[in-house]
Steps between C-alpha positions, in 0.01 A plus 500: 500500500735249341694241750885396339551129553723291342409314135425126672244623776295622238580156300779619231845347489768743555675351250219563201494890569907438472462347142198719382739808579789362379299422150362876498877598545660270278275659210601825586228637568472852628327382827413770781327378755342153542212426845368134530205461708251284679213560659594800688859392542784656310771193426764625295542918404773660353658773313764518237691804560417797515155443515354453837151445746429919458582545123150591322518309210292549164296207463359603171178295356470348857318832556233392295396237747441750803290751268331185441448475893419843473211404251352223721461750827304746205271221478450362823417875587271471245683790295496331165377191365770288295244439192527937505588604129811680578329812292287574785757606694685724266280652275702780406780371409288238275267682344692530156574172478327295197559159647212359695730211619706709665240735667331164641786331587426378866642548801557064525633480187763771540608324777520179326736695231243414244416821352359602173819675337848392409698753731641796458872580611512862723853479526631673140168711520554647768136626577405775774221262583566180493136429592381702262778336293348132537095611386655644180608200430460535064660156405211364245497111660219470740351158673218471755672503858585172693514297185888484508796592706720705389761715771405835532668707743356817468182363525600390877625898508109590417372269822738693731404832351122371568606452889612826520206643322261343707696519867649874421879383598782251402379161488816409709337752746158304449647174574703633835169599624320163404780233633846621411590694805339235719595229360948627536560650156801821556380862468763525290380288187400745239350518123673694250253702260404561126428786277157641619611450844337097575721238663717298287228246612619222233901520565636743762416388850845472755551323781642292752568120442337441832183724380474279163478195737243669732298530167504193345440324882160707519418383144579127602290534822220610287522848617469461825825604794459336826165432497341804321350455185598819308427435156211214413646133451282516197670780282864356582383151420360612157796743450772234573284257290560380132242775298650499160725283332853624401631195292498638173765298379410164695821485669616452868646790656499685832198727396313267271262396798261745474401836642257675742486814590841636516646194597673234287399146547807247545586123533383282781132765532759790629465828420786790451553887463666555232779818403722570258857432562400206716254714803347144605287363812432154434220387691436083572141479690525114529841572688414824655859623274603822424828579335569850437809601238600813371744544261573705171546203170382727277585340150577147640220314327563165766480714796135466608466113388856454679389682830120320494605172382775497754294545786260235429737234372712604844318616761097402444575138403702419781283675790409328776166538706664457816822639644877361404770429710729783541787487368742778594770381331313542155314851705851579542651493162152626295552835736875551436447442119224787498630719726792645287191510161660797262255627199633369175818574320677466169684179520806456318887581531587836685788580312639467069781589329305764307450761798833588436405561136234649558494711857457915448499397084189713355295311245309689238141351410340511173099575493321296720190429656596629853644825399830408637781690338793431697573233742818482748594222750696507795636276811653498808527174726098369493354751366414673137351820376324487163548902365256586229297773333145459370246760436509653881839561494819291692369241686726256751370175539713296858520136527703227747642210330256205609394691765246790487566819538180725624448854387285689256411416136639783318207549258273829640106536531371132494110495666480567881197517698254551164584195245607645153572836575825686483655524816793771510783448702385124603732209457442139558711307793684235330735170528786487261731239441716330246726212369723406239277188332756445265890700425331719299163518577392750866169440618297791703210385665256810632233513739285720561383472917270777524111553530518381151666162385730433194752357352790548237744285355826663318745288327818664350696282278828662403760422180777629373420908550167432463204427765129292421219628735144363584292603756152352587278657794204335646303755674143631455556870355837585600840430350372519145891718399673201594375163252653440200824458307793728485875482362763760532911542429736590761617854457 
């Protein structure tokens, strides 16, 4: 499918993949996987540990763009028009709603994001049906659809419910039968599901980094795959094509280029997938381009400009049409640089003065916003245990010092396979690790490295017989017990 060459047959210096990695990594990002490719050549591919070619990762919103591929084989099979009121389609679960926008809200101008109702967040709700969920939509604002943008995810949740409506299966399962399995994508990839049983269709599809590039190749060849035209040149030109403008503040960003159909428009007429955390294939027509990055910077506001940016400033400027010479010695050195890539740490000093103080001491909490009542630290050589009790009872929390540590997040019944719904006896698979940023100040730095993404951040600041705590999560609907601020007395 892919051929692996080396970065300068394909017309990239070895040396500008060195310094675009070693920018993503001097910003600490939390980086797990980055593919460059060209044409159907694979130049540089790597992993940071202990991610690797088989992991299934989340891509979140990058799901929206294959229900939108999903979409364009409805039409070409002459299932739906995309000038359909999306009313027609679910007539049930519309029928009490007042709002004629909404009811005639088309097909084209959900895909566009440009619906007629500010949105409606399913997350603290917690519906049984989150289709039925998004046509009760009571907020009292109303505009005619396509006459703005405005990002509304559970309106790309409605489109994949409509493939499933009209195909009777999982739209992945639609797609596999259409190009997917032809075209290389792994039986394994996988959607997970909402309340009334539809695929997560606007958040929750997981696979391979080599599946995400399969992807966005057939969407840059127009959706054809050696030779075969699968889906018609003319739906992925219009749906990778500016449709609505997203520059509402007149500024110049990564995503302030437009939008099509499930597709952000970009600098230099490119075109990306886009997912939280950083899920991102970055697609250069005029250089036949693809980068591919995956990554969890969940509450690192720079990330996406950083990554994006980056690439063009580094790689796409300097391209060359023709091949480089090799140079091994620069091959050489870019490969034993990436080989040893480690997912993100807590930087800082391993060791203080104050574990002495402080190892086995039990603090006491006063009320706080994470329910914590008592907190107890220990350590022994690299690593640390952070003891504590919140509402489900004694929790242990295990972290290396600069160096992760991979186990299980202590906190029980996050989501599983059915977003927003209790799951008992489920834990997340984490990353812990932490530093000493200052003598008295420990840094704990949590991920979460499951089939759900997140981060948390837990400073402990300690003086006299007294500790400061603040914890701030970035995470979709999970780790709401731990953000806030907390203080406590030794005992």
């Amino acid at each position: 499918m892919f051929a692996v060459c080396t970065p300068e047959e394909v017309g990239i210096s070895s040396e500008s993949i060195k310094k675009y990695i070693g920018l993503l990594e001097e910003n600490r990002l939390s980086t797990h996987n980055v593919i460059i490719a060209r044409g159907n050549k694979i130049c540089f591919e790597k992993y940071w540990a202990p991610f690797h070619k088989d992991f299934l990762h989340r891509i979140y919103s990058c799901t929206k763009s294959f229900v939108s591929l999903a979409i364009g084989f409805l039409e070409q099979e002459g299932k739906l028009s995309l000038d359909d009121p999306i009313g027609m389609y679910f007539s049930e679960e519309v029928k009490n709603q007042k709002d004629e926008n909404l009811k005639n809200q088309t097909i084209r101008h959900m895909l566009m994001m440009s619906t007629a109702k500010p949105i409606r967040f399913w997350f603290p709700a917690k519906p049984k049906d989150r289709v039925q969920f998004y046509f009760e939509n009571d907020r009292p604002e109303s505009r005619p659809s396509g006459s703005i943008f405005q990002y509304d995810s559970t309106g790309s949740f409605v489109l994949g419910a409509l493939v499933e409506r009209l195909t009777g299966k999982p739209f992945i399962d639609y797609l596999r039968e259409k190009c997917l399995d032809e075209i290389g994508f792994s039986k394994e990839a996988y959607c997970l599901r909402c309340p009334g049983g539809h695929s997560w269709g606007d958040s929750a599809l997981l696979c391979t980094a080599r599946d995400f590039l399969t992807a966005a190749r057939f969407v840059l060849n127009g959706g054809s795959w050696n030779g075969k035209q699968y889906l018609n040149r003319e739906y992925i030109t219009a749906a990778t094509s500016k449709q609505i403008d997203t520059n509402n503040w007149m500024t110049t960003d990564h995503d302030s280029y437009g939008y099509g159909y499930q597709f952000w428009r970009t600098q230099k007429n490119s075109f990306f997938f886009s997912g939280m955390g950083c899920q991102l294939a970055v697609c250069v027509p005029e250089k036949d381009l693809i980068l591919i990055y995956n990554g969890d910077n969940q509450g690192v506001d720079y990330s996406y400009k950083l990554i994006m940016d980056s690439f063009f400033k580094i790689i796409v400027d300097n391209i060359k049409d023709a091949p480089l010479p090799q140079n091994f010695a620069l091959q050489k050195e870019l490969e034993e640089e990436s080989a040893g890539l480690k997912l993100a740490t807590a930087i800082g000093k391993e060791n203080s003065p104050w574990v002495e103080k402080i190892c086995g001491k039990t603090f006491s909490l006063g009320e706080n916003p994470m329910g914590i009542k008592t907190l107890r630290l220990e350590f022994e050589g690299k690593k640390g245990k952070m003891h504590y009790t919140n509402a489900q009872g004694d929790k242990t929390l295990e972290f290396g010092m600069c160096e992760n540590v991979f186990g299980l997040f202590p906190e029980e019944g996050y989501s599983a396979e059915v977003g927003t719904v209790y799951a008992p006896g489920n834990y997340y698979k984490c990353a812990a690790s932490g530093a000493w940023v200052s003598s008295n100040q420990l840094f704990i730095k949590v991920q979460i490295i499951d089939i759900y993404f997140g981060n948390l951040n837990i400073m402990l600041g300690f003086k006299d017989n007294g500790v400061g705590i603040y914890m701030k999560k970035n995470a979709e609907d999970f780790l709401k017990e731990y953000d806030g601020y907390a203080g406590g007395t030794m005992v």
